[in-house]
matplotlib code that plots the C-alpha trace (Angstrom):
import matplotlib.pyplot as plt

x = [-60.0, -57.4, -54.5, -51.6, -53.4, -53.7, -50.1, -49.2, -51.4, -49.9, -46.3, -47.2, -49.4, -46.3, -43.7, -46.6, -45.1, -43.0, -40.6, -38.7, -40.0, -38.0, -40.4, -41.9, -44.7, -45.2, -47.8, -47.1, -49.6, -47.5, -48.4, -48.4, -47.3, -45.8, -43.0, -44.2, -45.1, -49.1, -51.2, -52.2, -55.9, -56.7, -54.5, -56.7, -59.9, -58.2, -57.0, -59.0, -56.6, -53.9, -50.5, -46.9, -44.1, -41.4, -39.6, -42.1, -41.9, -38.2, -38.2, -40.6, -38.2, -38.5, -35.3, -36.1, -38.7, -36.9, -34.2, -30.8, -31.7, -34.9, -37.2, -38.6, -41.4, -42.6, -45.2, -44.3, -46.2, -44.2, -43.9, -42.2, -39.7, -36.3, -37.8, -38.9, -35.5, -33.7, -36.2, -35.2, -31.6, -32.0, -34.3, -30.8, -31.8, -30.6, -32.8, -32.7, -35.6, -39.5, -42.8, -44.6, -48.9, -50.5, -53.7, -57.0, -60.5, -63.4, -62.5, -58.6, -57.6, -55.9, -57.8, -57.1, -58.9, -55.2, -53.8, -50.2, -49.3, -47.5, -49.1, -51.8, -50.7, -51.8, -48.9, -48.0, -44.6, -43.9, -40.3, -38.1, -35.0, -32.9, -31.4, -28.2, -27.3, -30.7, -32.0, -35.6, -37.2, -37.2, -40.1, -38.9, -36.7, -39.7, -41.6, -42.5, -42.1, -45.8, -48.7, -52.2, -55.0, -57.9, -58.1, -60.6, -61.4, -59.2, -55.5, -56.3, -54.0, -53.8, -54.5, -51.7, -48.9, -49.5, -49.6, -46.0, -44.4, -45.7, -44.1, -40.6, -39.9, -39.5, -41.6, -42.5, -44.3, -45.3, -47.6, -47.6, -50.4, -52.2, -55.6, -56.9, -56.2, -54.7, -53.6, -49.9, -49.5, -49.3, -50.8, -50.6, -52.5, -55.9, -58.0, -56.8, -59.9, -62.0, -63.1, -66.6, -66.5, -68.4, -66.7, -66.2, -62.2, -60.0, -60.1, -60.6, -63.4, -65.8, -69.4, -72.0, -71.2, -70.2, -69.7, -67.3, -67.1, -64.3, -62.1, -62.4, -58.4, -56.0, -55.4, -52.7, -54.4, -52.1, -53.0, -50.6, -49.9, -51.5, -48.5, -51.3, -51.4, -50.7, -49.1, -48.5, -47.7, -51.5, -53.7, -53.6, -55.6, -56.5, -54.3, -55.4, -52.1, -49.1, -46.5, -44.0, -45.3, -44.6, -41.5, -39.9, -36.7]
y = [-92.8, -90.5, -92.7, -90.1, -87.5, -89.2, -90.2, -86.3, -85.3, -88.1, -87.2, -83.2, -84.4, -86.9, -83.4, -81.9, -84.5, -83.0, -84.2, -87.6, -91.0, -93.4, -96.4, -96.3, -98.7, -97.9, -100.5, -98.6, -99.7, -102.1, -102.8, -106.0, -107.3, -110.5, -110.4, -108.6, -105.9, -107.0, -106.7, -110.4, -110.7, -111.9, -108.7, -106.6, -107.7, -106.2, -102.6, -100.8, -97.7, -96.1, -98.1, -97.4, -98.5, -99.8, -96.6, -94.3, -96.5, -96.2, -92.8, -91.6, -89.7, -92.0, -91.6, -88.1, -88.4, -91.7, -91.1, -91.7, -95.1, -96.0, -99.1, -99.8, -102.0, -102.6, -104.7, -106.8, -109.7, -112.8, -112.3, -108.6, -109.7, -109.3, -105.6, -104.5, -105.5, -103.4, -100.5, -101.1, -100.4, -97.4, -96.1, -96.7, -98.9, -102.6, -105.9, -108.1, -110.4, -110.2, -111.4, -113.4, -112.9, -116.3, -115.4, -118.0, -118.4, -118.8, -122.0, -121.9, -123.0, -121.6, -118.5, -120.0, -116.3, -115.3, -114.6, -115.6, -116.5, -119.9, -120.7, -119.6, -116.9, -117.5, -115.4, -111.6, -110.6, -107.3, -107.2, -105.5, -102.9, -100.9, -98.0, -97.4, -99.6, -99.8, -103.6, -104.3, -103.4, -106.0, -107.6, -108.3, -110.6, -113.1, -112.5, -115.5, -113.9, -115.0, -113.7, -116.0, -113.8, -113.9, -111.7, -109.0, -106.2, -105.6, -104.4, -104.7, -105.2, -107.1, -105.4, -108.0, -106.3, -102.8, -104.4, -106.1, -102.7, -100.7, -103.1, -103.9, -100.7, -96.9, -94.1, -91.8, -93.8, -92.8, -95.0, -94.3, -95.1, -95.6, -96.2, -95.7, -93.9, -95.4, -93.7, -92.5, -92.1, -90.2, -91.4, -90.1, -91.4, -90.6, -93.8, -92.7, -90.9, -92.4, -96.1, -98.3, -100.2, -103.2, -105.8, -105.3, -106.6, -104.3, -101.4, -99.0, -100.0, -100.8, -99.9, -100.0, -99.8, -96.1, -94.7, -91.7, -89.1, -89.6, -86.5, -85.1, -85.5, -87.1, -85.6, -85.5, -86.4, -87.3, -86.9, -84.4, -85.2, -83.3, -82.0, -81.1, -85.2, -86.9, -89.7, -88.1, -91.3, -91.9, -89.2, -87.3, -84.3, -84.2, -81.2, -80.7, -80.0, -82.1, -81.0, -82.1, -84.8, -83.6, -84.8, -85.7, -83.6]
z = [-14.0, -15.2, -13.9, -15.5, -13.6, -10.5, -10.1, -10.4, -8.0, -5.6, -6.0, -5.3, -2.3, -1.2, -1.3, 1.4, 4.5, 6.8, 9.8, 10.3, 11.2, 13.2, 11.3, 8.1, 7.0, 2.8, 1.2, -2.7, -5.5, -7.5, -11.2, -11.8, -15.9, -17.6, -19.9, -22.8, -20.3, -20.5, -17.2, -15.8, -16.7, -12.8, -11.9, -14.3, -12.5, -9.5, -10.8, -8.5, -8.2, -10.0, -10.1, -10.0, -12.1, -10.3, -11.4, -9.8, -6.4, -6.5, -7.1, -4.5, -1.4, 1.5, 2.5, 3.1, 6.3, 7.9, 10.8, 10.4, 13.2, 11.8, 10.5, 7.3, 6.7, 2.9, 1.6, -1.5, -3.0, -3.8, -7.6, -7.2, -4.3, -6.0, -7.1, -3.5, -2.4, -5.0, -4.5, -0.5, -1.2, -3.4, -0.2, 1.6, 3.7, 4.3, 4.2, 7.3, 7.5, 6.4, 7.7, 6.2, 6.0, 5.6, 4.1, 5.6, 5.0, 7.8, 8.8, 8.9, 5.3, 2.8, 0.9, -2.3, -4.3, -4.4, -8.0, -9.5, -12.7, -11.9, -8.3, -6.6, -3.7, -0.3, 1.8, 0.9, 2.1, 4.5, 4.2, 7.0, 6.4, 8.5, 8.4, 10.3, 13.2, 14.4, 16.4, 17.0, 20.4, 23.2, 22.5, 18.7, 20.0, 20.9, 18.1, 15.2, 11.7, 10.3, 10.6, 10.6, 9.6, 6.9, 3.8, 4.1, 1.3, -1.4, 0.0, 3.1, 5.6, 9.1, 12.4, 13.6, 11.3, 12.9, 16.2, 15.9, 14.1, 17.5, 19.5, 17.9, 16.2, 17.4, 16.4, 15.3, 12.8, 9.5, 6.8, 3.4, 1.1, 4.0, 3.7, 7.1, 10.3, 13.6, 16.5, 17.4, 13.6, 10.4, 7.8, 4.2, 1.4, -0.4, 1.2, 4.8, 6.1, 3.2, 4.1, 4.4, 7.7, 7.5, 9.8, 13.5, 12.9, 14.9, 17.2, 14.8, 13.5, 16.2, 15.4, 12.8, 9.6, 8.4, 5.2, 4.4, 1.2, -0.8, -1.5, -4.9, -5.1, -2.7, 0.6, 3.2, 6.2, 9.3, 13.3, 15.6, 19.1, 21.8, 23.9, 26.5, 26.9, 30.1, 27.1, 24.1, 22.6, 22.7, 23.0, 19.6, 17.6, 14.6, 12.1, 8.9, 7.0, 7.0, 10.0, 11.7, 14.6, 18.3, 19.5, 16.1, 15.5]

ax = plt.figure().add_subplot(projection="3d")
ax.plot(x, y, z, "-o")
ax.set_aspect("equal")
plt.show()
């Protein structure tokens, strides 16, 4: 893997998004190292894809697709929290609150397989950030701040997190470093239309198991609303070039 190659490609596939997203959901491959700037052996066994320095995540223009009112959701695991919050504010936008992902196996205990260098990780944070004067939707006002769900493939995330971000936060939405495709959204990253379904865990992936050719290099791969639609916010074709979503300004 040709990591320094990689990253360049990403950050000249990244300039290729256009429009402006009223939430953004970014889940950015954090590198995780101890003091002396060494990578955790457990952490090791895990580096599956080209990380980021914190510098590269900070720098990345997110501020430039979010609306001036919008919603930013980033995922963060416990040992990088006061880093996501700084790399938050340098997005411009202001930290309110976070969920929290408690992590189970089968039979409703703790997944103890999570890493850490002091404790052994069972939660993974998805911290919440404004932008402007900007409330969540009604239905955030009822909603608990966890998340009970069981740990699937590696980086993986819960069907449950997309489910409460569609119903407390405006769209358009916009995920980054996605790494599959869901309905009413854009989804950049070079896993998004690349993935081996082998559990029957959420809508998207109902069926036998399918296999899918990775790209040769990473790929912008987003769905455009049909403006034919009797609901646009659901019914959606697929583009294949990054473009502005139909209705965003």
């Amino acid at each position: 893997m040709d990591e320094g190659r990689d990253k360049v490609m990403l950050r000249n596939e990244f300039a290729g998004l256009t429009g402006h997203y009223g939430t953004i959901l970014i889940d950015p491959p954090w590198r995780f190292a101890n003091r002396t700037g060494k990578m955790a052996p457990e952490h090791k066994r895990l580096h599956r894809y080209p990380t980021m320095s914190f510098a590269e995540i900070a720098a990345l223009p997110v501020a430039r697709y979010a609306l001036p009112r919008s919603h930013l959701y980033l995922w963060c695991p416990n040992a990088l929290l006061l880093e996501a919050l700084q790399i938050m504010k340098g997005w411009g936008f202001t930290y309110k609150t976070n969920i929290v992902w408690y992590k189970t196996r089968k039979d409703g205990g703790p997944d103890g397989r999570g890493v850490g260098f002091y404790f052994r990780n069972v939660t993974e944070l998805l911290l919440f950030g404004t932008r402007g004067k900007l409330r969540t939707l009604k239905p955030g006002r009822r909603q608990v701040n966890i998340i009970v769900a069981r740990k699937q493939e590696h980086s993986w995330k819960p069907e449950e997190a997309y489910q409460i971000i569609e119903a407390c936060s405006p769209g358009p939405y916009l995920e980054l470093f996605a790494r599959q495709q869901r309905t009413g959204w854009v989804a950049w990253g070079d896993q998004a239309e690349t993935y081996e379904v082998n559990r029957p865990v959420i809508a998207t992936y109902n069926g036998p198991t399918v296999k899918r050719e990775r790209p040769t290099e990473p790929k912008c791969f987003f769905k455009r609303e049909d403006p034919s639609s009797s609901s646009p916010s659901r019914r959606v074709i697929e583009g294949q070039a990054a473009t502005v979503v139909s209705g965003a300004p």
